[in-house]
DSSP file (Angstrom, degrees, kcal/mol; ACC not computed):
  #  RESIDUE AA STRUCTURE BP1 BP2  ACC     N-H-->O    O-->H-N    N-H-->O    O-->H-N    TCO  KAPPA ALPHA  PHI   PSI    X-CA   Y-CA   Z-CA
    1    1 A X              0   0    0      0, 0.0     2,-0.0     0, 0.0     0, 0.0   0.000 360.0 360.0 360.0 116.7    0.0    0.0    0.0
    2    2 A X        -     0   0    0      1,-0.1     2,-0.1     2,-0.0     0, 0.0  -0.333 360.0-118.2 -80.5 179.7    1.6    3.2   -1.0
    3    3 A X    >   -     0   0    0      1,-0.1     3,-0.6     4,-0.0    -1,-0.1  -0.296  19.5-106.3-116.7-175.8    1.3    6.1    1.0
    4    4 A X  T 3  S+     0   0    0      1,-0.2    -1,-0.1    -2,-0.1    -2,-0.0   0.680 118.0  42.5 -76.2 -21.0   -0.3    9.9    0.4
    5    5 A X  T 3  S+     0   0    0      1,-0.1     2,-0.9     2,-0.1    -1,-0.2   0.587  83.9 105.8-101.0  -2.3    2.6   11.6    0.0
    6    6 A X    <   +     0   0    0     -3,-0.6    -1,-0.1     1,-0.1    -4,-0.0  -0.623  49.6 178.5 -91.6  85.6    4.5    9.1   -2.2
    7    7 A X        -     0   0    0     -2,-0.9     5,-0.1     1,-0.2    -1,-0.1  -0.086  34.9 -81.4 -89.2-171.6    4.5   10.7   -6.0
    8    8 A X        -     0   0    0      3,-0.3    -1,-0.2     1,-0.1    65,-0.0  -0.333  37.9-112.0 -74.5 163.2    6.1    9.2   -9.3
    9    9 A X  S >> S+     0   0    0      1,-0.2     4,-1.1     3,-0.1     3,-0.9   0.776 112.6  66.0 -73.5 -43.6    9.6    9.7  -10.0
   10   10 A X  H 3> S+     0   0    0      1,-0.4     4,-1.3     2,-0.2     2,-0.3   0.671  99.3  46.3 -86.8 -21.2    8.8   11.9  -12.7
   11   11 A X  H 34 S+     0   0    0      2,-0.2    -1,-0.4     1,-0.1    -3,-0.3  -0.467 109.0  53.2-124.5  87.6    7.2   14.9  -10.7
   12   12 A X  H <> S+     0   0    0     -3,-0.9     4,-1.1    -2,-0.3    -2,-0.2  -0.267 108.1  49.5 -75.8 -18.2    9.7   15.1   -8.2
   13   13 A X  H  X S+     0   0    0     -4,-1.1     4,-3.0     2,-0.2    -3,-0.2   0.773 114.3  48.0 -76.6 -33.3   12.2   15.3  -10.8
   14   14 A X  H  X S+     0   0    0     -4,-1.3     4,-1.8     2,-0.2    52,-0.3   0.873 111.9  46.5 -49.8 -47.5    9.9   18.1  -12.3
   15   15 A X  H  > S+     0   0    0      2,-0.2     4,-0.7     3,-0.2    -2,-0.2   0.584 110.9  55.9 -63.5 -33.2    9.5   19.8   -9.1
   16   16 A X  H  X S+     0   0    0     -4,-1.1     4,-1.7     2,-0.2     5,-0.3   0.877 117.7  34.6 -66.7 -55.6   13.4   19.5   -8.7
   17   17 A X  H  < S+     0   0    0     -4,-3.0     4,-0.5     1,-0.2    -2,-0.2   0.947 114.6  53.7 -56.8 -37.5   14.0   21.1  -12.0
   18   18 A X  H  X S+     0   0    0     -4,-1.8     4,-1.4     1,-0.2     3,-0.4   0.848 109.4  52.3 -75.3 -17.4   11.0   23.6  -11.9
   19   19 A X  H  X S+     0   0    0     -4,-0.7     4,-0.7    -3,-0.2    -1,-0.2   0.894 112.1  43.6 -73.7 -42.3   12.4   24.9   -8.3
   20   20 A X  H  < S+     0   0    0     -4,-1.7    -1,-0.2     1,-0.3    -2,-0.2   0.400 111.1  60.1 -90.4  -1.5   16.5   25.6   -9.7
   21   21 A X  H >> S+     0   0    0     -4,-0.5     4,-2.7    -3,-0.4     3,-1.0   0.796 109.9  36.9 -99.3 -22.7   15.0   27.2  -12.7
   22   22 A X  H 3X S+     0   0    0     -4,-1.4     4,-1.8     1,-0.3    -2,-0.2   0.754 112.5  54.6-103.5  12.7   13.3   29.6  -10.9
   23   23 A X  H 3< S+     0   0    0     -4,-0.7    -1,-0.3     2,-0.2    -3,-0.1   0.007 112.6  48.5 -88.9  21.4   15.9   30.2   -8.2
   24   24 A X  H <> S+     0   0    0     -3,-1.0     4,-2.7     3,-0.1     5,-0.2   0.448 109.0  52.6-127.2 -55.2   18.3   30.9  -11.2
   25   25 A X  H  X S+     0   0    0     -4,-2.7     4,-2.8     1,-0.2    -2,-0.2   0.952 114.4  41.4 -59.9 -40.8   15.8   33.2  -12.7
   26   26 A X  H  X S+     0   0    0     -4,-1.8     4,-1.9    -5,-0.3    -1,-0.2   0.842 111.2  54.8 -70.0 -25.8   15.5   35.1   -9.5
   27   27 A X  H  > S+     0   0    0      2,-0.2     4,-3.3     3,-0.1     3,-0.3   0.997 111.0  49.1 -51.3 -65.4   19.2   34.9   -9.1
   28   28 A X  H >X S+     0   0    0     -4,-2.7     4,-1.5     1,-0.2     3,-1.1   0.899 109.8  50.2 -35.4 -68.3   19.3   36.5  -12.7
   29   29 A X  H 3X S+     0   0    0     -4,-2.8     4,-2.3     1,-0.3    -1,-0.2   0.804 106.5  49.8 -54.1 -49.2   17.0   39.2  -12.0
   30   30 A X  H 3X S+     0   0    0     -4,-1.9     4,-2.3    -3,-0.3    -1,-0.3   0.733 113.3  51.1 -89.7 -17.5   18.6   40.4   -8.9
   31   31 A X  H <X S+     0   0    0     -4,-3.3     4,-1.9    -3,-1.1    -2,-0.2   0.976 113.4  47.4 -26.3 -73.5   22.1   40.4  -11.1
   32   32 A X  H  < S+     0   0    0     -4,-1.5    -2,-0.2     1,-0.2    -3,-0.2   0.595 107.5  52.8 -65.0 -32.5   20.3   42.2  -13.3
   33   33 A X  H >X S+     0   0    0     -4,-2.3     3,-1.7     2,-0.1     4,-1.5   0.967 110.5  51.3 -49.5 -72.8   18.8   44.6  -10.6
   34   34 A X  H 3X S+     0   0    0     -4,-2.3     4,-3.0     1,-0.3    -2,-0.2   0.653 102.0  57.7  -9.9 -56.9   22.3   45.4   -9.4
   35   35 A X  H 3< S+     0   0    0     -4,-1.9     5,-0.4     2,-0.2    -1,-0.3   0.385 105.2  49.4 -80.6   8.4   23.5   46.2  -12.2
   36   36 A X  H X4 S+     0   0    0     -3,-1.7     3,-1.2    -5,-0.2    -2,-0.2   0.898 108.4  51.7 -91.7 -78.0   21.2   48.6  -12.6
   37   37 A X  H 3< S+     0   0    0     -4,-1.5    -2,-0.2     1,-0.2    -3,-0.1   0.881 112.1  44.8  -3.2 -81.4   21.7   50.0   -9.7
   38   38 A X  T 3< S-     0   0    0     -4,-3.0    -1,-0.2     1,-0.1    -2,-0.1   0.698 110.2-109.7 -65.9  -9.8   25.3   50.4  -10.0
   39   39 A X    <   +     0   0    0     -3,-1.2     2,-0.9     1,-0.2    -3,-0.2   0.837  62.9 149.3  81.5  21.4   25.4   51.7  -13.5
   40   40 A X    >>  +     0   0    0     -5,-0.4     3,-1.9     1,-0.2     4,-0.9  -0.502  15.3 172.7 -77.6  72.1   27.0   48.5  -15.4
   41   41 A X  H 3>>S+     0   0    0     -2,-0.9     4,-2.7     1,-0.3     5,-0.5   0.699  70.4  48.8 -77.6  -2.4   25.7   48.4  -18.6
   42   42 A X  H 345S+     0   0    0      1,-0.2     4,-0.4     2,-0.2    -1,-0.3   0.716 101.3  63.3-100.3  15.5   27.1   46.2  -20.3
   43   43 A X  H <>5S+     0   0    0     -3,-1.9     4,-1.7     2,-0.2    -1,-0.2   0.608 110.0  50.8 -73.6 -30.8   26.6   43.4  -17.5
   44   44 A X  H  X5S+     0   0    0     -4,-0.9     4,-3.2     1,-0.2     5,-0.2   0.950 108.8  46.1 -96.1 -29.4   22.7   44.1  -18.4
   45   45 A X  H  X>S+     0   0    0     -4,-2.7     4,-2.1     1,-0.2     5,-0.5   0.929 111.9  52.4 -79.3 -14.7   23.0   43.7  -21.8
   46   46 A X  H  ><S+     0   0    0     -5,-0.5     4,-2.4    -4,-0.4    -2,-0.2   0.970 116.9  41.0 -47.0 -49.2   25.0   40.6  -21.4
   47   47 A X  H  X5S+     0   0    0     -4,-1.7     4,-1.6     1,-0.3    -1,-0.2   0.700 105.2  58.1 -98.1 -13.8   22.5   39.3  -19.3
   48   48 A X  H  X5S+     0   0    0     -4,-3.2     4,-0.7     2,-0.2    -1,-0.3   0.820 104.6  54.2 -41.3 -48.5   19.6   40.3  -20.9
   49   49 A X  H >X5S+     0   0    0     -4,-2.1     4,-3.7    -5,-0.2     3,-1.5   0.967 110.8  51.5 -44.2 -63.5   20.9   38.3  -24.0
   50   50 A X  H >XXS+     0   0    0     -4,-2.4     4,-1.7    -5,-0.5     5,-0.8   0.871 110.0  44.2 -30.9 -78.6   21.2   35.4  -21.6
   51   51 A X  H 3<5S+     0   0    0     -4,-1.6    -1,-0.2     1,-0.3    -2,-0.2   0.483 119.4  42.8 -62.6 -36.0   18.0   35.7  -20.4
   52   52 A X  H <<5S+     0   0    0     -3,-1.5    -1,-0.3    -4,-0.7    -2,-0.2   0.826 121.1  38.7-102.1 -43.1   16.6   36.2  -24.0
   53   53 A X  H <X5S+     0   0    0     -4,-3.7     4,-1.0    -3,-0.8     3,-0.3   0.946 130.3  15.1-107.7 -77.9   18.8   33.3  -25.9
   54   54 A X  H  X5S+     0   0    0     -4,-1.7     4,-2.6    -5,-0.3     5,-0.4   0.947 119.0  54.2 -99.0 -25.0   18.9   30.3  -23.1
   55   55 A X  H  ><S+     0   0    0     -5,-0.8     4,-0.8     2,-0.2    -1,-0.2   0.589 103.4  53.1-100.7  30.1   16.4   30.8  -20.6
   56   56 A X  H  > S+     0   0    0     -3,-0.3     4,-1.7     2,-0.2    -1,-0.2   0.909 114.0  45.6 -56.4 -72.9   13.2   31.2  -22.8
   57   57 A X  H  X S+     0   0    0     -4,-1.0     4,-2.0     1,-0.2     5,-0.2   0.877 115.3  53.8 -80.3 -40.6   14.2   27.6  -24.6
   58   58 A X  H  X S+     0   0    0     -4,-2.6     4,-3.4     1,-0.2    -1,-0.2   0.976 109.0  44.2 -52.3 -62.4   14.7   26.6  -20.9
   59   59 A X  H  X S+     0   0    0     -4,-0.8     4,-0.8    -5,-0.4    -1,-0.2   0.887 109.0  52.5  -8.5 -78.0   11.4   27.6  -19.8
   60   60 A X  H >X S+     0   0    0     -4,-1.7     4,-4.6     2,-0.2     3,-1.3   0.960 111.5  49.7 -50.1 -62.8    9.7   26.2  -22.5
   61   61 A X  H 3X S+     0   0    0     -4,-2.0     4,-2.8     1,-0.3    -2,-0.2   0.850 115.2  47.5 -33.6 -56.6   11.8   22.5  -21.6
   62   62 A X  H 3X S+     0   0    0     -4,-3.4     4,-1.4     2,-0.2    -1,-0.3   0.640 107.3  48.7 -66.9 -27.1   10.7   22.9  -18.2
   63   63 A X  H <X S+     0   0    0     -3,-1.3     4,-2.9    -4,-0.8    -2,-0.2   0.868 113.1  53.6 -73.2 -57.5    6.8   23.7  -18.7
   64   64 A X  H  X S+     0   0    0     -4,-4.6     4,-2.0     2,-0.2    -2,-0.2   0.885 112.0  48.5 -72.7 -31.7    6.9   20.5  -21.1
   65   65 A X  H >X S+     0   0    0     -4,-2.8     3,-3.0    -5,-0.3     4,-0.9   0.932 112.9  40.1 -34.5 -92.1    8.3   18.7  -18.2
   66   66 A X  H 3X S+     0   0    0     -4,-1.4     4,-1.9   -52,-0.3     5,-0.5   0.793 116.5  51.3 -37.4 -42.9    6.1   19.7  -15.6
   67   67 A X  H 3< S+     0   0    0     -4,-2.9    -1,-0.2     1,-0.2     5,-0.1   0.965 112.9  44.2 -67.9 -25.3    3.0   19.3  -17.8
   68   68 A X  H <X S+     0   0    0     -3,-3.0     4,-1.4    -4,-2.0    -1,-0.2   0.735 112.5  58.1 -85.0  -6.5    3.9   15.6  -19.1
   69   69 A X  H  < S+     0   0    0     -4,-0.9     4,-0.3     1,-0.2    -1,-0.3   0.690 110.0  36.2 -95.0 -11.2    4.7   14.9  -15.7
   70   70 A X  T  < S+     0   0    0     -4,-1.9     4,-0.2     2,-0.2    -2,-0.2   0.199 113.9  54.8 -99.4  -5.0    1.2   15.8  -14.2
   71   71 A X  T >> S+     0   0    0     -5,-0.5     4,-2.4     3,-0.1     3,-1.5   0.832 114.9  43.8 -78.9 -41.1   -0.9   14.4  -17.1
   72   72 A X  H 3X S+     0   0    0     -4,-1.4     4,-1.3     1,-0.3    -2,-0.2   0.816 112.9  49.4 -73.6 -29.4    1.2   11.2  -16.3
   73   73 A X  H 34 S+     0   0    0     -4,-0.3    -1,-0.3     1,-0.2    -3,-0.1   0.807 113.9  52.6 -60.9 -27.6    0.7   11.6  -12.1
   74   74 A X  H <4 S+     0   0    0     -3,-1.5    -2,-0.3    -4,-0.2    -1,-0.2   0.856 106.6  46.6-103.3 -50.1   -2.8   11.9  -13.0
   75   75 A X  H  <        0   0    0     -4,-2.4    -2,-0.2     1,-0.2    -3,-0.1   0.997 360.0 360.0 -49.8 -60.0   -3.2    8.8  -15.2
   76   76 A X     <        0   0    0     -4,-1.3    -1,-0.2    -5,-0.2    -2,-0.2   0.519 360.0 360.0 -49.1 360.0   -1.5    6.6  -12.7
């Protein structure tokens, strides 16, 4: 008998990923704040590019995680 709390392999692994992408995004953002702050620009367009170039396609990767991993929690 499994237990109430016991999920699938595949969303905790979802939940692991979706958590470090957005503690990376917020990381980014408060970079990005800084730099604002301080008057670096070309740390914001650097990281704006970043921001624009890999973590969009990251995003995306992570949403299609999360989503095949609750239709699939949800069959089971």
């Amino acid at each position: 008998m499994k237990s109430f709390n016991q999920h699938g392999w595949l969303l905790r692994f979802a939940s692991k990923v979706f958590k470090y992408f957005l503690l990376g995004l917020f990381g980014l953002l408060i970079a990005l704040l800084f730099s604002a702050i301080v008057g670096f620009m070309p740390l914001i367009a650097l990281l704006l590019s970043l921001l624009e170039q890999c973590f969009i396609k990251f995003a995306i990767t992570v949403l299609c995680i999360v989503g095949v991993a609750v239709v699939l929690e949800s069959i089971r």
